[in-house]
C-alpha positions, -999 to +999 in steps of 0.1 A: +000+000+000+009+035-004+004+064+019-022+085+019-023+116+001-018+145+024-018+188+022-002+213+043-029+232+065-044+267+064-032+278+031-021+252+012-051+234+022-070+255-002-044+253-030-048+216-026-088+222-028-083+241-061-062+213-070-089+184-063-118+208-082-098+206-116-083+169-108-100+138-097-082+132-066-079+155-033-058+156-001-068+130+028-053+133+061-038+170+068-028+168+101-003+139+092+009+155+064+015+192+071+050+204+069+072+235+076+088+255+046+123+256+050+145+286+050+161+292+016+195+272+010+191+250+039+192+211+037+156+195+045+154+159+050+136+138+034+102+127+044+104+097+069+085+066+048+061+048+071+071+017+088+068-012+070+070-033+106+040-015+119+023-020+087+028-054+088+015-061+125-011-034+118-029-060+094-019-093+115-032-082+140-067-078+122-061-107+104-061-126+143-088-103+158-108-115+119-108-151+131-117-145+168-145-125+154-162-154+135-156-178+167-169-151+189-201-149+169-210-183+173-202-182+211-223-155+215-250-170+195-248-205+217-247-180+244-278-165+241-293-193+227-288-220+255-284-199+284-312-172+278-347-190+292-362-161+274-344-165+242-350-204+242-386-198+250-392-174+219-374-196+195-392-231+206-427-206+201-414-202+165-403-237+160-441-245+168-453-219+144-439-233+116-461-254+094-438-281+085-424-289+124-456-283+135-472-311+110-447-333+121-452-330+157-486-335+153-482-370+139-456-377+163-482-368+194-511-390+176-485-419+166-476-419+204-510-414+218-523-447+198-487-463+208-492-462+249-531-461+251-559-480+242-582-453+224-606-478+212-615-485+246-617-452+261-640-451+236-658-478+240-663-477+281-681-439+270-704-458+242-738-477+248-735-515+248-748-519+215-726-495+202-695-502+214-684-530+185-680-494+164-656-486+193-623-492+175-636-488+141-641-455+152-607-450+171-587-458+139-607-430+114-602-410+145-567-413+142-564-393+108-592-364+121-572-366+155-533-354+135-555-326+119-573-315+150-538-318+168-521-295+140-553-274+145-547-273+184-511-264+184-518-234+163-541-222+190-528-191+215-528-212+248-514-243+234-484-221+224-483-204+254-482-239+271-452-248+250-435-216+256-439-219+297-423-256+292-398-248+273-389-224+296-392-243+326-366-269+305-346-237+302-345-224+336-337-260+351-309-263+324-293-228+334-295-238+372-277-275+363-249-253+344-245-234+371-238-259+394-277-264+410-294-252+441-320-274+469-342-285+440-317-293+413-282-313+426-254-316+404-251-356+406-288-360+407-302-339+386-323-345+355-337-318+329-371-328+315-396-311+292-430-317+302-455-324+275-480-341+295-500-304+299-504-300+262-514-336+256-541-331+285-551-296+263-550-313+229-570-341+243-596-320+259-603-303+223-607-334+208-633-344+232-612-377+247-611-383+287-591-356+305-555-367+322-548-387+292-509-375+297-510-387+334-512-421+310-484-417+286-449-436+296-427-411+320-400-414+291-427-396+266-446-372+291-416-357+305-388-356+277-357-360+290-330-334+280-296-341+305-290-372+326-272-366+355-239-388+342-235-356+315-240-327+344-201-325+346-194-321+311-222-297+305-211-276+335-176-271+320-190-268+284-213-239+296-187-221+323-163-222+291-186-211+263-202-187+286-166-170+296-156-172+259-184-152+249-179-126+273-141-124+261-145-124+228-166-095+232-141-076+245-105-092+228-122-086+193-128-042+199-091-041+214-074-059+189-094-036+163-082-008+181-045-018+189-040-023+147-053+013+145-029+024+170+005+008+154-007+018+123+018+045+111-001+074+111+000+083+073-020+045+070-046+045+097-076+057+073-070+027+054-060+005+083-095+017+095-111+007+060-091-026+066-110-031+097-146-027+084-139-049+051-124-080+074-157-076+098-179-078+066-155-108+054-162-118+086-200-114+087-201-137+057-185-163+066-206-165+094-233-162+074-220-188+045-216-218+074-251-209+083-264-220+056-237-251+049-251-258+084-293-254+075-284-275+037-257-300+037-253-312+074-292-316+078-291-334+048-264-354+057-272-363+092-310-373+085-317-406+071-354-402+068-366-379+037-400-371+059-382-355+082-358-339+064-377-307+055-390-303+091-350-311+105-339-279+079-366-257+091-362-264+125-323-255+124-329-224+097-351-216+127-324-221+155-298-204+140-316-174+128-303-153+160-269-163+144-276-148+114-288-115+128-256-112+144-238-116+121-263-097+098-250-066+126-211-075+123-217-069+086-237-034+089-212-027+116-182-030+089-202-012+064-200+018+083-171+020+092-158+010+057-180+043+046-167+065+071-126+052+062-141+068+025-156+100+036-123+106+049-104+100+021-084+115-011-117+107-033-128+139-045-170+137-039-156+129-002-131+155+000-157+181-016-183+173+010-159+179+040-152+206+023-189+222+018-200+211+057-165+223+075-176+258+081-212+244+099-194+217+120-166+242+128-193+272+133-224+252+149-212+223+170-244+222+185-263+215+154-236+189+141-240+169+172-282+174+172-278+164+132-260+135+144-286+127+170-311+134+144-297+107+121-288+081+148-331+083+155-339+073+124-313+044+122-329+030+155-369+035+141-355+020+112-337-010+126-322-026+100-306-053+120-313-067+158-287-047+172-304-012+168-338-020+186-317-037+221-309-006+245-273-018+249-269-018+211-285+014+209-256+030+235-234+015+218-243+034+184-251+066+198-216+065+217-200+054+183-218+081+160-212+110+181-176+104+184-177+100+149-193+135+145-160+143+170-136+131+147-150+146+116-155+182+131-118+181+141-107+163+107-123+190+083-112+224+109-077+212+100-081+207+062-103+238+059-091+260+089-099+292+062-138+279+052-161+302+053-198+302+052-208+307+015-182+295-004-198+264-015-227+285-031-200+304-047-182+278-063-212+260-073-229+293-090-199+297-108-196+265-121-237+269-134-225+301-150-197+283-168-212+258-180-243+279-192-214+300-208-201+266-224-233+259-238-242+290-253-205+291-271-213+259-287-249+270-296-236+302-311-236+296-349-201+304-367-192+341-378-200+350-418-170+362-442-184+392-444-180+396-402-144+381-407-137+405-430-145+433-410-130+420-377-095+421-397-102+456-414-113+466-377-076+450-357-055+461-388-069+500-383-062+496-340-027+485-354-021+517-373-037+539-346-008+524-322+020+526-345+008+564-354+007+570-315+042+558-310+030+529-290+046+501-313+078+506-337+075+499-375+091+466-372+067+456-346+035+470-366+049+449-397+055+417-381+018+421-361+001+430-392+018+396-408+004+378-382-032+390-382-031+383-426-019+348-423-040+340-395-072+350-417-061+338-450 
């Protein structure tokens, strides 16, 4: 990489403005690069080159704080997957709000149901005597209206709530294992269930069947079983060490970012900075990309049975879409910050805009940071990704944007320390009067002989009224008069 291109401040800054208006390329960073004439006939050194060493470390340690990114993100996301009852809760409720899983767990219910108890003769013992040889007829066309009624059911309000409130229970009771249990849960003892014998006692009341029917169903089928106590040890180091990773990722990942941008020689950091946001979008993608090798190829690969394969893939797509919207913020993170490494730079629509706003943000710093403000509001009503609508994401890009707005105001009052109010009008009412100049020279049609003839009559008689007047000699009348005959021959 090269360095970037810098301009002396105060009044070289505007020369190098003049410069970028008629070129295509305009200083960057001013403060880096202003120098000191020298006195005449003294020796100035040359210009110290920036360090290639620093360089170097600037961009390994990016490349190291890159790949601790993408593992951070999936810590987080198994973070506040497993260990957040709330977050657990929501994302089981949209597991049963999908058609597919939700078709297949209604068959599974039925098929277990008519597995463990005798339907025809609940049934029966509700029928007249001379009715009851209909008893399992009837059970078995019940069986196909019963997987429709269940699908029916589990799209109901208070069926979902029901699975919600025991998933979360599951939840809760895993947290408190993880953490090493209390008086109700020991660590050597302790088992984490799911119980579905409430909504099989709700589904079977809308169907019309005998109440309690999941005080009926095997233990190993009402109450799922999610941990054994033999794997409490394992999953208590698992979750202390993917809880603490999380935490430290969080933290590693924003240093390292911000070490590279302080070994960066100085004349590099706007592009060390532009490094920074492309390697979080690299990052984001890559996230992203083993999402979806994840939700394709290892569902496919891991289930056998073709039935359940599409409920399998939603069921994961559905899991791991709190992994996508992290990393869907990563990526608008690096975005931003790849945008704000351009506004600073040599490009000259960027340099021109610093240039228009520098005497507001030097004049009004009240308005820049209430514009600021003003534009961080409509990013959160927006919310373009999960991070804007959380109150700690929302800190955390309001503290970012108005130190931003910091760095900018003191950025431009160094290029443009002699900006004034009214020059950009200027320049850009010039530049509509030239170029309505420009057009009406090409519109103007082409003089006749006739007007030729009596432009040249008109500069040869000025020629002799200066020659007469003493202004110009006789050779110098001769060799003008020359000139003006050849040039309109």
């Amino acid at each position: 990489m090269t360095d970037d291109v810098s301009e002396p401040a105060g009044g070289a800054g505007e020369a190098g403005g003049r410069v970028a208006a008629e070129g295509g390329v305009a200083p960057a960073d001013a403060a880096s690069g202003a120098t000191e004439a020298a006195p005449p006939g003294t020796w100035t050194p040359p210009a110290a080159k920036p360090s290639k060493g620093r360089s170097i470390a600037a961009n390994g340690v990016i490349g190291i704080a890159t790949l601790l990114l993408i593992v951070g993100v999936f810590a987080v996301w198994a973070n506040r997957l497993l260990f957040s009852p709330a977050n657990w809760s929501n994302t089981s409720t949209q597991l049963l709000q999908n058609p597919t899983i939700r078709s297949t767990l209604s068959n599974y219910t039925v098929d277990q149901l008519y597995a463990h108890v005798n339907v025809g003769n609940l049934i029966k013992s509700a029928l007249p005597t001379r009715l009851q040889p209909l008893a399992d007829p009837a059970a078995g066309a019940l069986q196909n209206v019963a997987v429709q009624g269940v699908n029916l059911a589990l799209e109901r309000p208070r069926v979902q709530d029901l699975w919600a409130r025991a998933n979360k229970a599951a939840a809760q009771t895993f947290l408190v294992v993880v953490k090493g249990g209390n008086r109700r849960v020991g660590v050597k003892q302790g088992v984490v269930t799911l119980n579905l014998a409430s909504i099989v006692d709700s589904i079977a009341s809308r169907l019309g069947l005998p109440p309690n029917l999941g005080a009926k169903l095997p233990h190993n089928i009402a109450h799922l079983t999610v941990l054994k106590s033999d794997q409490l040890k394992l999953v208590q180091n698992g979750g202390d060490f993917l809880r603490h990773l999380a935490v430290w990722l969080t933290v590693i990942v924003p240093v390292l970012y911000a070490v590279a941008l302080a070994i960066a020689p100085p004349g590099r950091r706007r592009r060390t900075l532009l490094t920074v946001g492309l390697s979080a979008v690299i990052g984001g993608l890559v996230v992203i990309l083993c999402r979806s090798i994840l939700v394709t190829q290892v569902t496919g690969s891991l289930v056998k049975d073709a039935s359940l394969k599409p409920a399998v893939g939603d069921a994961v797509a559905i899991m791991t879409q709190m992994l996508h919207q992290i990393a869907a913020g990563i990526i608008f993170m690096g975005v931003l910050l790849v945008l704000a490494a351009v506004f600073a730079g040599p490009l000259r629509p960027a340099y021109a805009t610093r240039r228009a706003i520098a005497p507001f943000l030097r004049e009004r710093p009240v308005a820049s940071y209430a514009i600021a403000l003003g534009l961080l509001a409509l990013l959160f009503i927006w919310n373009p990704i999960h991070a804007t609508g959380t109150p700690a994401g929302i800190i955390v890009f309001t503290v970012v944007g108005l130190f931003g707005m910091f760095i900018l105001r003191r950025q431009t009052a160094e290029e443009f320390p002699e900006a004034r109010s009214g020059d950009t009008a200027r320049r850009i009412r010039a530049w509509v009067d030239r170029r309505r100049q420009e057009r009406q020279d090409r519109r103007r049609p082409e003089e006749t002989p006739a007007t030729a003839t009596t432009s040249l009559a008109d500069q040869l008689h000025e020629l002799a009224d200066l020659r007469d007047r003493g202004a110009i000699g006789p050779d110098e009348y001769e060799a003008a008069k020359g000139q003006l005959l050849s040039a309109h021959r």
